[in-house]
Jmol script that loads the backbone (N, CA, C; Angstrom):
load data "model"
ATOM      1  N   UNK A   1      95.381  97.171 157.509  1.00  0.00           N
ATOM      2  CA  UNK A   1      94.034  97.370 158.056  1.00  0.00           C
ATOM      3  C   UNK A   1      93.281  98.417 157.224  1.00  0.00           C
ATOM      4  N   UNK A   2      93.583  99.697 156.625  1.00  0.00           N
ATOM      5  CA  UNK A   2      93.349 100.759 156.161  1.00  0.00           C
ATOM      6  C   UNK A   2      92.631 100.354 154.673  1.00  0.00           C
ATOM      7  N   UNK A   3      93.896  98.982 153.878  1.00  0.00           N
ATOM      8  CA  UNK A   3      93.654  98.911 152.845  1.00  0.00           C
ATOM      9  C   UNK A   3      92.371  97.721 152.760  1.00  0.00           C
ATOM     10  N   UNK A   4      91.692  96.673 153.933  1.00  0.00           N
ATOM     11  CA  UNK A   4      91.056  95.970 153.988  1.00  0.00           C
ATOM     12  C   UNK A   4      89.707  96.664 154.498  1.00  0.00           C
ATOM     13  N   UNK A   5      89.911  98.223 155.234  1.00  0.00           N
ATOM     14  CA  UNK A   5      88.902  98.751 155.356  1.00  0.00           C
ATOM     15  C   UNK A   5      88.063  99.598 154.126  1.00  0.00           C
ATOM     16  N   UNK A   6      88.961 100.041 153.474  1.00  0.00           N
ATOM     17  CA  UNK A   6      88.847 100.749 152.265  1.00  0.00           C
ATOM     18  C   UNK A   6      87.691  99.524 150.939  1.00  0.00           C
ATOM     19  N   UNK A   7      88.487  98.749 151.378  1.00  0.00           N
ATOM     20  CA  UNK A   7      87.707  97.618 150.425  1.00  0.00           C
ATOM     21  C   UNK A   7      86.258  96.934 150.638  1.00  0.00           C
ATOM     22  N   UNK A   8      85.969  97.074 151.853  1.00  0.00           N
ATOM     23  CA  UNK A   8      84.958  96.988 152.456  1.00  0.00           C
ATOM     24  C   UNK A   8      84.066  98.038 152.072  1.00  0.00           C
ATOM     25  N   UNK A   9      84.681  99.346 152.310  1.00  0.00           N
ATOM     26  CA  UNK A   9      83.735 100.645 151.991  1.00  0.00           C
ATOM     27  C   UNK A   9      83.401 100.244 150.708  1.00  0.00           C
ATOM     28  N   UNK A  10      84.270 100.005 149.714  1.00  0.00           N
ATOM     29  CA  UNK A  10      84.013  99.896 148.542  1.00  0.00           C
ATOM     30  C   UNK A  10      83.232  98.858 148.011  1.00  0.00           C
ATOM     31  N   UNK A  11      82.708  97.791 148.561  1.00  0.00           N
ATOM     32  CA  UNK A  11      81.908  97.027 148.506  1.00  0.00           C
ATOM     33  C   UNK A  11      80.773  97.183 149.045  1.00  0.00           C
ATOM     34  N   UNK A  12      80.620  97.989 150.159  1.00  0.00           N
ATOM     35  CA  UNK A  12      79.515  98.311 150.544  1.00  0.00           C
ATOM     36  C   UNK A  12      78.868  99.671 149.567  1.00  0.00           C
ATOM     37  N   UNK A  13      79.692  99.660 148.961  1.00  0.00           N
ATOM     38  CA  UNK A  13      79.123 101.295 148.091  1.00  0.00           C
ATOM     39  C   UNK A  13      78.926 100.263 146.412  1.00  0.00           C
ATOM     40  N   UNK A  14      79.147  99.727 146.169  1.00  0.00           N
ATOM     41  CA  UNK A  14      79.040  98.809 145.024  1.00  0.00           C
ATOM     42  C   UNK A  14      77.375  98.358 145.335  1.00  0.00           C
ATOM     43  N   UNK A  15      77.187  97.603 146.189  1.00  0.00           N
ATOM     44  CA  UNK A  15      76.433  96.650 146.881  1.00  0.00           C
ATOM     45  C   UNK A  15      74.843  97.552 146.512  1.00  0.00           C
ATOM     46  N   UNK A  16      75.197  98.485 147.322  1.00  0.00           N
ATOM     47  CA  UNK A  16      74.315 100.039 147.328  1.00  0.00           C
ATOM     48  C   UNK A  16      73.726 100.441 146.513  1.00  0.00           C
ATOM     49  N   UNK A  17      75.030 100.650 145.284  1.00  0.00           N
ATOM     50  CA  UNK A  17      74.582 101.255 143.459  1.00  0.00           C
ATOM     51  C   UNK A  17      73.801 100.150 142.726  1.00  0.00           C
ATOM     52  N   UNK A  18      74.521  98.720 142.997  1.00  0.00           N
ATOM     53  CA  UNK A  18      73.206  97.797 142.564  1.00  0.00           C
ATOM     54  C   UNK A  18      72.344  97.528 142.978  1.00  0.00           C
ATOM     55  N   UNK A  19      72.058  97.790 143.896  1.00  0.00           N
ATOM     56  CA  UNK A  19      69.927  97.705 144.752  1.00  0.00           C
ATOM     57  C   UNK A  19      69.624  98.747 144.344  1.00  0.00           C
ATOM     58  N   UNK A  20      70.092 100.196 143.955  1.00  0.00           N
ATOM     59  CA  UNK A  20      69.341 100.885 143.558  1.00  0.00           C
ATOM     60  C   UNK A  20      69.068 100.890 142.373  1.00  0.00           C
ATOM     61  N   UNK A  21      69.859 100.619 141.259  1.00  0.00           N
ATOM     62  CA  UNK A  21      70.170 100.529 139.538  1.00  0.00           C
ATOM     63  C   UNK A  21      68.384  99.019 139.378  1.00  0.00           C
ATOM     64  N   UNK A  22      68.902  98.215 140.311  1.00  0.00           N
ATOM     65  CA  UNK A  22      67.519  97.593 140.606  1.00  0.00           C
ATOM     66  C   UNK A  22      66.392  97.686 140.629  1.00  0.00           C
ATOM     67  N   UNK A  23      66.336  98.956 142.151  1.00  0.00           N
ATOM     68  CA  UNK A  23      65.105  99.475 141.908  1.00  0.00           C
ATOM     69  C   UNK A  23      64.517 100.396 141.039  1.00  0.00           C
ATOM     70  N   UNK A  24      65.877 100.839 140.099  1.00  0.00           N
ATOM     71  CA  UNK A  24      65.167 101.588 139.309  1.00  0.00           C
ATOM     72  C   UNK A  24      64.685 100.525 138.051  1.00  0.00           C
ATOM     73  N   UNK A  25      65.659  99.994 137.875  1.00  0.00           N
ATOM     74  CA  UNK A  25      65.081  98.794 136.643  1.00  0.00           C
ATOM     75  C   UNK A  25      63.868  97.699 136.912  1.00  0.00           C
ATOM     76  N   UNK A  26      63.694  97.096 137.907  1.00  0.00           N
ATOM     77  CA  UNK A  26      63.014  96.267 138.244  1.00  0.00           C
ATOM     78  C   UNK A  26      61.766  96.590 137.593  1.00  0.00           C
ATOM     79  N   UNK A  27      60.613  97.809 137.917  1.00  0.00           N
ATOM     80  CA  UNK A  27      59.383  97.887 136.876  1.00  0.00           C
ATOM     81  C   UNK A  27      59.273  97.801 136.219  1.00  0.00           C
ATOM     82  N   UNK A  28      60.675  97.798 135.267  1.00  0.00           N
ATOM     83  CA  UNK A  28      60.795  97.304 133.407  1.00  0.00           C
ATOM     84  C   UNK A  28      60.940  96.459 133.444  1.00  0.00           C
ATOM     85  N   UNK A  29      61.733  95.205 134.103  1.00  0.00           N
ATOM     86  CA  UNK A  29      61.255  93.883 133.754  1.00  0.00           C
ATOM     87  C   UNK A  29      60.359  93.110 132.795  1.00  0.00           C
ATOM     88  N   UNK A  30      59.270  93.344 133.424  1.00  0.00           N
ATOM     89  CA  UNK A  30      58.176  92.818 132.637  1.00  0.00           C
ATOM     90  C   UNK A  30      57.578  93.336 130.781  1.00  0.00           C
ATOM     91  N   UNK A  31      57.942  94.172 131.189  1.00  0.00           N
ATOM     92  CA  UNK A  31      58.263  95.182 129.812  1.00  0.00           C
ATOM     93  C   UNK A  31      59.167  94.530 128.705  1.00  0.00           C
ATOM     94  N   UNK A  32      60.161  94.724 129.333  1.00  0.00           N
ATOM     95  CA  UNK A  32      61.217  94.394 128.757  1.00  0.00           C
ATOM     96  C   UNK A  32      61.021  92.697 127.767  1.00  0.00           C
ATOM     97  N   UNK A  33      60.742  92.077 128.725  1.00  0.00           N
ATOM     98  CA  UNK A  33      60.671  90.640 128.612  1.00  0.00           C
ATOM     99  C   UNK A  33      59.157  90.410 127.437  1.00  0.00           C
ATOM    100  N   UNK A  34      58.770  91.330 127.595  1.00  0.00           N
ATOM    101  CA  UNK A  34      56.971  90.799 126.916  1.00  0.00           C
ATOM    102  C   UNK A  34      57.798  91.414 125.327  1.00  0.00           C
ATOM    103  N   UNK A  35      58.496  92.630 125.437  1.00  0.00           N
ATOM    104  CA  UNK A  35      58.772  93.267 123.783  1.00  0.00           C
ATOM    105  C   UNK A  35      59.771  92.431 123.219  1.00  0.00           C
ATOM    106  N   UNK A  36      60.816  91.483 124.013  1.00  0.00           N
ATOM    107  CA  UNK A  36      61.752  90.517 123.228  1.00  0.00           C
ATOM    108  C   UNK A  36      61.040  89.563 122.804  1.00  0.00           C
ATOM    109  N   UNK A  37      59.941  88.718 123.741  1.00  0.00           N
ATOM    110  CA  UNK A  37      59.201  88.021 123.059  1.00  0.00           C
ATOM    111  C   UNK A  37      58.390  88.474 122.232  1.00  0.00           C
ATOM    112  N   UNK A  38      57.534  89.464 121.742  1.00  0.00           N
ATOM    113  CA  UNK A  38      57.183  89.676 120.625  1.00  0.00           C
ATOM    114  C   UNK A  38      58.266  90.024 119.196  1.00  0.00           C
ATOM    115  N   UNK A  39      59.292  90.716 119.737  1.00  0.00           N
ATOM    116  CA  UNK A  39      60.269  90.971 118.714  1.00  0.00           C
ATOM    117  C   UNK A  39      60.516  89.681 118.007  1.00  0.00           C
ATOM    118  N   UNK A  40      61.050  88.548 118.916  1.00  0.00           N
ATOM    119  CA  UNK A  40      61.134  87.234 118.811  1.00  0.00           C
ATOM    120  C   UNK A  40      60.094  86.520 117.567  1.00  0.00           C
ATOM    121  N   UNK A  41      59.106  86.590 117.860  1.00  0.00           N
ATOM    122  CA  UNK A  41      57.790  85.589 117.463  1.00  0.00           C
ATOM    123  C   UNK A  41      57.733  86.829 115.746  1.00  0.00           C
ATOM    124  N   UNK A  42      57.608  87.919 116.018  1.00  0.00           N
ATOM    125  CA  UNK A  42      57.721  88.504 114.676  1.00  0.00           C
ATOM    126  C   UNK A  42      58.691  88.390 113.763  1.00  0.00           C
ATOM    127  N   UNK A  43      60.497  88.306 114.380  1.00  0.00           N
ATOM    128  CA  UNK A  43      61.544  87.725 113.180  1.00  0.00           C
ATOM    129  C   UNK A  43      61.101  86.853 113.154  1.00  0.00           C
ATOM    130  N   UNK A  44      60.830  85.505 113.855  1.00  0.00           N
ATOM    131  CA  UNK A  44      60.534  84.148 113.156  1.00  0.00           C
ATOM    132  C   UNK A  44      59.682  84.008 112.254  1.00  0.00           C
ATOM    133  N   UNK A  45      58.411  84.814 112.627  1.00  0.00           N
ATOM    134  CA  UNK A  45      57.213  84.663 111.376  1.00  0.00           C
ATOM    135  C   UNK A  45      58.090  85.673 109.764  1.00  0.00           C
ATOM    136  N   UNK A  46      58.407  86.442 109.731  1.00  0.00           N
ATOM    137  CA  UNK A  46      59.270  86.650 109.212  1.00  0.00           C
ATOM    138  C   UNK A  46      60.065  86.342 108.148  1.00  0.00           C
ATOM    139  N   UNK A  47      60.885  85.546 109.060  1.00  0.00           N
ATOM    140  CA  UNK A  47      61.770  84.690 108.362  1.00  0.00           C
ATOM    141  C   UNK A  47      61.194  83.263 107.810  1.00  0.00           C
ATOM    142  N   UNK A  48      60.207  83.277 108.889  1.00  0.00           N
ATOM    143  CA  UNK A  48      59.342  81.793 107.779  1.00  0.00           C
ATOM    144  C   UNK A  48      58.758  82.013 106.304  1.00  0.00           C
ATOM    145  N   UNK A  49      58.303  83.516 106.319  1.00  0.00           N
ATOM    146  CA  UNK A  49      57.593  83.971 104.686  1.00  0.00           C
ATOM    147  C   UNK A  49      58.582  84.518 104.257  1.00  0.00           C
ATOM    148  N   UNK A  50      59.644  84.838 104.101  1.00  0.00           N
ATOM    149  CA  UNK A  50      60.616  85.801 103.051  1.00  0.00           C
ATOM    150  C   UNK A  50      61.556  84.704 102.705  1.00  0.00           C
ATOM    151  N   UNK A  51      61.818  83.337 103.228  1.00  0.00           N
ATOM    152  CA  UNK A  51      62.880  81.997 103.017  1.00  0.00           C
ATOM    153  C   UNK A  51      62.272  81.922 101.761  1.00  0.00           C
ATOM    154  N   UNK A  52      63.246  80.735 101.221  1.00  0.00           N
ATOM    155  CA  UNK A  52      63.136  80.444  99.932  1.00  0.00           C
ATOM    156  C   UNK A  52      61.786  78.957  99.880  1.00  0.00           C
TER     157      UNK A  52
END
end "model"
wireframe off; spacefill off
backbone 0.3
color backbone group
């Protein structure tokens, strides 16, 4: 019982650290996602003028 309660705690404390790691990340999202796609679109142009 001790060791099925323990595991529980520990999932509920897991559960916890990722909604918050969330809320801290979540406003970067969009951020995040807009600078890969430009990173993106700039190696390709890139690599289209420096090829042989």
């Amino acid at each position: 019982m001790k060791k099925a309660r323990s595991f529980l705690l520990l999932l509920l404390l897991a559960a916890f650290t990722i909604r918050v790691l969330w809320l801290a990340v979540e406003p970067l999202v969009p951020y995040v996602v807009s600078t890969l796609a430009i990173v993106l679109v700039l190696g390709f142009i890139y690599h289209r003028m420096t090829r042989w």
